[in-house]
Jmol script that loads the backbone (N, CA, C; Angstrom):
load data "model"
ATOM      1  N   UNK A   1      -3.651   8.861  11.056  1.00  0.00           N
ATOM      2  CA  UNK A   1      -3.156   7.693  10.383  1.00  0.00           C
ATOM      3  C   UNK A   1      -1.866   7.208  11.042  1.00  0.00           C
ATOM      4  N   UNK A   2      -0.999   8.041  11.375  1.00  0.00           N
ATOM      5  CA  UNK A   2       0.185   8.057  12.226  1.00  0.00           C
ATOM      6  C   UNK A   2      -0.197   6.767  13.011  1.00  0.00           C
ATOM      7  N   UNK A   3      -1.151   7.193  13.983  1.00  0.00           N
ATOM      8  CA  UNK A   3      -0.672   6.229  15.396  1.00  0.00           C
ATOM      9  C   UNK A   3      -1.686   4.888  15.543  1.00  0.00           C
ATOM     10  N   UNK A   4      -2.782   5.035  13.913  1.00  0.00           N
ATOM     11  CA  UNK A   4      -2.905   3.735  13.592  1.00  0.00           C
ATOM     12  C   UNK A   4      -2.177   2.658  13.069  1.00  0.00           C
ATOM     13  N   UNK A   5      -0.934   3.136  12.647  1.00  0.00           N
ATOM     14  CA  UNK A   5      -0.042   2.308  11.935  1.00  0.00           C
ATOM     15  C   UNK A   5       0.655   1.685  13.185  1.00  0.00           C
ATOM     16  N   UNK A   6       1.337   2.856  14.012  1.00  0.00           N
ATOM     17  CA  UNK A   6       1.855   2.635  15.071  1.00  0.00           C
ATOM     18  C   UNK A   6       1.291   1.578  15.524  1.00  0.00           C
ATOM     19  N   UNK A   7       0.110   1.845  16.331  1.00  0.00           N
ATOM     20  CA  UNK A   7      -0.725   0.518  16.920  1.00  0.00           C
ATOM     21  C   UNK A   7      -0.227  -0.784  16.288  1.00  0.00           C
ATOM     22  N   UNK A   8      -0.221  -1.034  15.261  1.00  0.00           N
ATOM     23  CA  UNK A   8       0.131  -2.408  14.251  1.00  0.00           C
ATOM     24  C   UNK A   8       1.483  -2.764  14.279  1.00  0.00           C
ATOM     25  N   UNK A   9       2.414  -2.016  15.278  1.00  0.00           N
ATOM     26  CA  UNK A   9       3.804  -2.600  15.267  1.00  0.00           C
ATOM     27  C   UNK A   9       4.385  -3.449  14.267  1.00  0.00           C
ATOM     28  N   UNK A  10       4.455  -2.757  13.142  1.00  0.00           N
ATOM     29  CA  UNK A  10       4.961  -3.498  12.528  1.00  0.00           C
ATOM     30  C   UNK A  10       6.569  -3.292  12.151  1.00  0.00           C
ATOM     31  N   UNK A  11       6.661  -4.385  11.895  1.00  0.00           N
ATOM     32  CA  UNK A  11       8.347  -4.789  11.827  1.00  0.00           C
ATOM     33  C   UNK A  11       9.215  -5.180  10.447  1.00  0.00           C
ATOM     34  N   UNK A  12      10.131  -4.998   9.717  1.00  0.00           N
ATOM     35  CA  UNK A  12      10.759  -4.853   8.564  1.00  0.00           C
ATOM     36  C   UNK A  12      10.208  -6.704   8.445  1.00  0.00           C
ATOM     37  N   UNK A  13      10.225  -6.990   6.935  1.00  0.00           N
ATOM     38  CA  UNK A  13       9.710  -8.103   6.882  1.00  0.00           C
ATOM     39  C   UNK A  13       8.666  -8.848   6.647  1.00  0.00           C
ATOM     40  N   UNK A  14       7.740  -8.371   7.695  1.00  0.00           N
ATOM     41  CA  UNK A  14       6.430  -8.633   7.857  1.00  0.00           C
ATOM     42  C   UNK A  14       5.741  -8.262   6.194  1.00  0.00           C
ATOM     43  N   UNK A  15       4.522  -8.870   6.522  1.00  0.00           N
ATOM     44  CA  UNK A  15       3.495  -9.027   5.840  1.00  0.00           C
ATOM     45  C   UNK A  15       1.909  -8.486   6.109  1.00  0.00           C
ATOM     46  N   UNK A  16       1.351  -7.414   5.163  1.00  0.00           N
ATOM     47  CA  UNK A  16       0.591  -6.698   5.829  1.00  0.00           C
ATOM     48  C   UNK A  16      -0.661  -6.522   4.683  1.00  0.00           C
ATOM     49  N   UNK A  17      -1.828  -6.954   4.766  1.00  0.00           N
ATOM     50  CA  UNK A  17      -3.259  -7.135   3.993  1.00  0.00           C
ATOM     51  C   UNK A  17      -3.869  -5.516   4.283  1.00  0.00           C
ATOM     52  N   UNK A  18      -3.976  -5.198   3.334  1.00  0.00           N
ATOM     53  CA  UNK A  18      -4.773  -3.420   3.437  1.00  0.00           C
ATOM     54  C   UNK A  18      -6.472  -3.921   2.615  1.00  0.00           C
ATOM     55  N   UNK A  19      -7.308  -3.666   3.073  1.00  0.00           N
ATOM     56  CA  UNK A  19      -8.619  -3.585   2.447  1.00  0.00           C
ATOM     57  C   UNK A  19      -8.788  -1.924   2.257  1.00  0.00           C
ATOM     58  N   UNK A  20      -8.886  -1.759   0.772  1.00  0.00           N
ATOM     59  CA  UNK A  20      -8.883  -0.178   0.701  1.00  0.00           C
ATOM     60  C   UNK A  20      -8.376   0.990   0.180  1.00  0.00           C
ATOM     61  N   UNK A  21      -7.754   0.318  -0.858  1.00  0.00           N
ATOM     62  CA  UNK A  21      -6.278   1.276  -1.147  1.00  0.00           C
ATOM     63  C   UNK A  21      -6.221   2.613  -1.489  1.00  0.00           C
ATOM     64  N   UNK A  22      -7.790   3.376  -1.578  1.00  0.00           N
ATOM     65  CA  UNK A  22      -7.792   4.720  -1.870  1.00  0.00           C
ATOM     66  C   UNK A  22      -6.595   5.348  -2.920  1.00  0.00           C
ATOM     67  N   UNK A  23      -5.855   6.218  -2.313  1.00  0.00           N
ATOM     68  CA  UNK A  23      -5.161   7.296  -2.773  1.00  0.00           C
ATOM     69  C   UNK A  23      -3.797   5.972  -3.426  1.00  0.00           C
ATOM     70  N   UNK A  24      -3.697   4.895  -2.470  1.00  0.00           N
ATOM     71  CA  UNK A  24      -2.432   4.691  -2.065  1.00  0.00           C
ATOM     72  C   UNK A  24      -1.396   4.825  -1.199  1.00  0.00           C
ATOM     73  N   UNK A  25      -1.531   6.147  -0.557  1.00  0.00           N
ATOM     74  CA  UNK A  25      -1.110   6.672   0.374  1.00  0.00           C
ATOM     75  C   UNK A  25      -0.424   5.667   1.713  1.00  0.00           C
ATOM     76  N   UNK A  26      -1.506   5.172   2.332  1.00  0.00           N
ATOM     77  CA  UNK A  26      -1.635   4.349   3.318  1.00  0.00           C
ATOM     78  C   UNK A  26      -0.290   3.255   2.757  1.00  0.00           C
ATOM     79  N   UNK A  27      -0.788   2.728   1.681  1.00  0.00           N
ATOM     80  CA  UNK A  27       0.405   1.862   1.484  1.00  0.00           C
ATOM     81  C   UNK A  27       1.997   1.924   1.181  1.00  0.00           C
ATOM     82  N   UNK A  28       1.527   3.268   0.736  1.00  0.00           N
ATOM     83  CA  UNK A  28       3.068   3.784   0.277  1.00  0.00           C
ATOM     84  C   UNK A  28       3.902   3.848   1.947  1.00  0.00           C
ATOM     85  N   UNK A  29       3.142   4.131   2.609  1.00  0.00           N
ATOM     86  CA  UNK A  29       4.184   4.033   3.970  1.00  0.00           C
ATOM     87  C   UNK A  29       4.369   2.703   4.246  1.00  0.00           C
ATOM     88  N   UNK A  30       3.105   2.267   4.363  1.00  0.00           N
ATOM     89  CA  UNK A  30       2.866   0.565   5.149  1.00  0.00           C
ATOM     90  C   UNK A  30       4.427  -0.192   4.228  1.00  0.00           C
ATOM     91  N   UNK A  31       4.680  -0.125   3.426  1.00  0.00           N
ATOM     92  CA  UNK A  31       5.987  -0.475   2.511  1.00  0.00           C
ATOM     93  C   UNK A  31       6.899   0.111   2.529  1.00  0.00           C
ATOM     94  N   UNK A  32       6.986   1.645   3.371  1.00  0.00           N
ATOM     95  CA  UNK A  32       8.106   2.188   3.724  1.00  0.00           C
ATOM     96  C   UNK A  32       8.575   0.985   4.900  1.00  0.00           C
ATOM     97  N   UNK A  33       8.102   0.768   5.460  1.00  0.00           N
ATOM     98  CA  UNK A  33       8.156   0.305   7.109  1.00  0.00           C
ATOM     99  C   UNK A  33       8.532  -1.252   6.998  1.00  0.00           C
ATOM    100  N   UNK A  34       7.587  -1.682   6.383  1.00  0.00           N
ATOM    101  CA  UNK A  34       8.171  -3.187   5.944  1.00  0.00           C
ATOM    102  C   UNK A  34       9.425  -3.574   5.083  1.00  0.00           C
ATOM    103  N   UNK A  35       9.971  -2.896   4.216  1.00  0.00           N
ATOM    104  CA  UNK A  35      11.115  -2.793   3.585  1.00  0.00           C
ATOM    105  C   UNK A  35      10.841  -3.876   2.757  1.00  0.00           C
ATOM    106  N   UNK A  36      11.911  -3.615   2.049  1.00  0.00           N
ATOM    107  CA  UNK A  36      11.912  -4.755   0.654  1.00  0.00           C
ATOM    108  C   UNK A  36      11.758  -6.116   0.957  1.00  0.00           C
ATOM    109  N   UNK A  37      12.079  -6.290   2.130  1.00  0.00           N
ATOM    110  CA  UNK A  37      11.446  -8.043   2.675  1.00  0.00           C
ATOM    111  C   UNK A  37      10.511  -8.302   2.864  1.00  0.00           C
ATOM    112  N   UNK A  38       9.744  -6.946   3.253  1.00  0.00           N
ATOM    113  CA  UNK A  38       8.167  -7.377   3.208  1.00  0.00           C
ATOM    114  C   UNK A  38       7.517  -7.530   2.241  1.00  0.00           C
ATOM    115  N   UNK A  39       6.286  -7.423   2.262  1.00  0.00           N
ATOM    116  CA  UNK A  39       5.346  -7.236   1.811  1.00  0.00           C
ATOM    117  C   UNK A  39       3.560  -7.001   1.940  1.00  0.00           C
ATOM    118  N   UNK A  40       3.731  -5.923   1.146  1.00  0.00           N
ATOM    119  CA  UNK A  40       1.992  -5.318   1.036  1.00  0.00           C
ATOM    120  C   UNK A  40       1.349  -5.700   0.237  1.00  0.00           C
ATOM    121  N   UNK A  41       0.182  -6.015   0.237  1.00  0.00           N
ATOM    122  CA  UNK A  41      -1.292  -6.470  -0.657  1.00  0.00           C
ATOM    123  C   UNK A  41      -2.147  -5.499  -0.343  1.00  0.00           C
ATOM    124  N   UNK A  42      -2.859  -4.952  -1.278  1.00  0.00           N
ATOM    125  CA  UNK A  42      -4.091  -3.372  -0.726  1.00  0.00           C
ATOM    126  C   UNK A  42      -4.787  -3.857  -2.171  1.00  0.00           C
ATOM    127  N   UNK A  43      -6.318  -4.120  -1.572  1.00  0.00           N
ATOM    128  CA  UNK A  43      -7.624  -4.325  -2.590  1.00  0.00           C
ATOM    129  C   UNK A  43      -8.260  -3.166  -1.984  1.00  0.00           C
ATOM    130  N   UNK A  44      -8.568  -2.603  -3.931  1.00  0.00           N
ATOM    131  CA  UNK A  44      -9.631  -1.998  -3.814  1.00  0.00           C
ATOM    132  C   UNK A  44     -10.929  -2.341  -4.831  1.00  0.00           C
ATOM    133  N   UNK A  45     -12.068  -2.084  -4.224  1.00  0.00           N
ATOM    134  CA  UNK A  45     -13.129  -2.258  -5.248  1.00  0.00           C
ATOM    135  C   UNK A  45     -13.348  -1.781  -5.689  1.00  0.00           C
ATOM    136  N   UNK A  46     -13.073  -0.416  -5.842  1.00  0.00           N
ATOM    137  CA  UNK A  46     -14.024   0.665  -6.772  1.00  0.00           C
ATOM    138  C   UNK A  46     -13.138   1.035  -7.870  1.00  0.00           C
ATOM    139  N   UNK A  47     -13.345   1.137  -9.050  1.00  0.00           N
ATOM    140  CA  UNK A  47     -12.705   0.764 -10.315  1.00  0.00           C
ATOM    141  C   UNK A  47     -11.968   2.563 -10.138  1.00  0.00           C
ATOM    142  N   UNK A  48     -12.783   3.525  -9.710  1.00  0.00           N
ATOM    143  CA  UNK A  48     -12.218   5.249 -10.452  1.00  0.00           C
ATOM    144  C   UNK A  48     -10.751   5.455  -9.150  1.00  0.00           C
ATOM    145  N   UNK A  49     -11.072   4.039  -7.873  1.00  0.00           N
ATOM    146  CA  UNK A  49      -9.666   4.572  -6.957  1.00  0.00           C
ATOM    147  C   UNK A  49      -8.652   3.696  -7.308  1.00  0.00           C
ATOM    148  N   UNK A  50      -9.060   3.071  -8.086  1.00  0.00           N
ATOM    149  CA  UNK A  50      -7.816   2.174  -9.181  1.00  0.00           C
ATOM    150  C   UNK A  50      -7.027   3.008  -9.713  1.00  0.00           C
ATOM    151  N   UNK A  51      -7.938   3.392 -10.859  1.00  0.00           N
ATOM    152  CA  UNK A  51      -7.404   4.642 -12.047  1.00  0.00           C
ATOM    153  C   UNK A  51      -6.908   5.798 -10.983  1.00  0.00           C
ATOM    154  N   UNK A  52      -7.718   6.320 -10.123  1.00  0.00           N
ATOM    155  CA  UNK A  52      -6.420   7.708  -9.596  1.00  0.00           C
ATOM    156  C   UNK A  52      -5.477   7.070  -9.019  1.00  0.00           C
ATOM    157  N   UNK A  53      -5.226   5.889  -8.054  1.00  0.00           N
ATOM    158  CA  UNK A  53      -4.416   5.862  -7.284  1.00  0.00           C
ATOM    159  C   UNK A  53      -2.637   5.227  -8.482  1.00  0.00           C
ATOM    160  N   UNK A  54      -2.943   4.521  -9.775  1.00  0.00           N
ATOM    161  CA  UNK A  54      -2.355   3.797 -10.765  1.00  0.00           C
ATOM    162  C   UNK A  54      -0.689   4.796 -10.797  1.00  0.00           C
ATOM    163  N   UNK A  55      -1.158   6.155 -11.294  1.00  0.00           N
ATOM    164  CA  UNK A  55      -0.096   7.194 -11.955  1.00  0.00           C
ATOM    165  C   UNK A  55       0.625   7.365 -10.662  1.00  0.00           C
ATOM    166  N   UNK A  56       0.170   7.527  -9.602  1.00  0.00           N
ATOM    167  CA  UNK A  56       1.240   7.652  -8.231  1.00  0.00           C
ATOM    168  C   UNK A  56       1.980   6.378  -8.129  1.00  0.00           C
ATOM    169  N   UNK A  57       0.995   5.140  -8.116  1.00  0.00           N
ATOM    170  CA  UNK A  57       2.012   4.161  -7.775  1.00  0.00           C
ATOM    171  C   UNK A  57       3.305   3.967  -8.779  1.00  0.00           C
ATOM    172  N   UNK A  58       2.847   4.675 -10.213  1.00  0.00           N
ATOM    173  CA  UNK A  58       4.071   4.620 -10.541  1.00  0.00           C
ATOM    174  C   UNK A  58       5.168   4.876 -10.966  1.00  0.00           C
ATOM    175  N   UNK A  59       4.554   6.446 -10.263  1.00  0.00           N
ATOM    176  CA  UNK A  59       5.599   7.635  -9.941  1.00  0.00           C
ATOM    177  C   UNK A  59       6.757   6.969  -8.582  1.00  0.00           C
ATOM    178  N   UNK A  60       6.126   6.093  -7.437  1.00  0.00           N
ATOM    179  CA  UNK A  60       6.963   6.103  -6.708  1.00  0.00           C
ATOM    180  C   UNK A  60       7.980   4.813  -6.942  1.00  0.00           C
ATOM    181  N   UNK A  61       8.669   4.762  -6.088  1.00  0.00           N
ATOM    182  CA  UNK A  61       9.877   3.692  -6.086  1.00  0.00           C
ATOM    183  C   UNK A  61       8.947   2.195  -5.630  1.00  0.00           C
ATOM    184  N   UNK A  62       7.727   1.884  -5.407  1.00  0.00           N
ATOM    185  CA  UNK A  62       7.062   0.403  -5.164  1.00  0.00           C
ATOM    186  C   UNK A  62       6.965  -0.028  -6.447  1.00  0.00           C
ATOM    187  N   UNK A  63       6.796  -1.329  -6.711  1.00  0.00           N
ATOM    188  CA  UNK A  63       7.005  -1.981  -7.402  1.00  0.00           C
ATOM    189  C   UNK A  63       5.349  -2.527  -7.444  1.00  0.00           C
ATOM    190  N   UNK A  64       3.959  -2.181  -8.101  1.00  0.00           N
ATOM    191  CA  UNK A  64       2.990  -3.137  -7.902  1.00  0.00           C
ATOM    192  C   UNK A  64       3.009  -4.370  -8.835  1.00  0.00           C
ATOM    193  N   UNK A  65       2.391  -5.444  -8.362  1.00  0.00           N
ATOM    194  CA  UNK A  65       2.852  -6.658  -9.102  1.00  0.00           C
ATOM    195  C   UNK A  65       1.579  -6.537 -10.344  1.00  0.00           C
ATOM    196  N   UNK A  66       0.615  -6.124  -9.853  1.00  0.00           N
ATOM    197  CA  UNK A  66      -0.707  -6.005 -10.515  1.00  0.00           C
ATOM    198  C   UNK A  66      -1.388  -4.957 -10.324  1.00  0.00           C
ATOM    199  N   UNK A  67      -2.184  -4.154 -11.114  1.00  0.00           N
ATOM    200  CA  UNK A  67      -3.065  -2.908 -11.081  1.00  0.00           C
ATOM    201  C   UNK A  67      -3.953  -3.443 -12.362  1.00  0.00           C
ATOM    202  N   UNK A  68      -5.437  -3.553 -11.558  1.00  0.00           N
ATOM    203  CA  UNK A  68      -6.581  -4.277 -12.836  1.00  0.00           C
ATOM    204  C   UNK A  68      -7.827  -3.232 -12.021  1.00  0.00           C
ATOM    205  N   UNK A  69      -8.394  -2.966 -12.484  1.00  0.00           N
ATOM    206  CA  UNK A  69     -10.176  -2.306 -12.273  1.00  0.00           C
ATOM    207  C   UNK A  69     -11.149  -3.189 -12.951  1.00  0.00           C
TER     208      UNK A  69
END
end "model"
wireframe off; spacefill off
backbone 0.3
color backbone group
């Protein structure tokens, strides 16, 4: 996952579309990296990686604007 992110050079600021949001995981960095100027969007379809991924997001310090299944 490391040096796929890498690949995507991304830069504080930026703006970054995730199809997928599983665990969350993925995004929780992708928003380390972009910093509070950025911003992340991550869809997922499947209603049960909603519900697991929900209690982490809001255990951590991100802010989601919306969480719906």
């Amino acid at each position: 996952m490391a040096r796929m992110i890498e690949l995507l050079e991304l830069e504080e600021g930026m703006r970054v579309l995730e199809i997928g949001t599983g665990t969350g995981y993925k995004a929780a960095l992708l928003a380390e990296i972009v910093g509070i100027s950025g911003q992340v969007t991550t869809i997922e379809l499947h209603p049960e990686n909603c519900n697991a991924n929900a209690p982490a997001s809001r255990r951590s310090r991100l802010q989601p604007d919306s969480l719906k299944s």
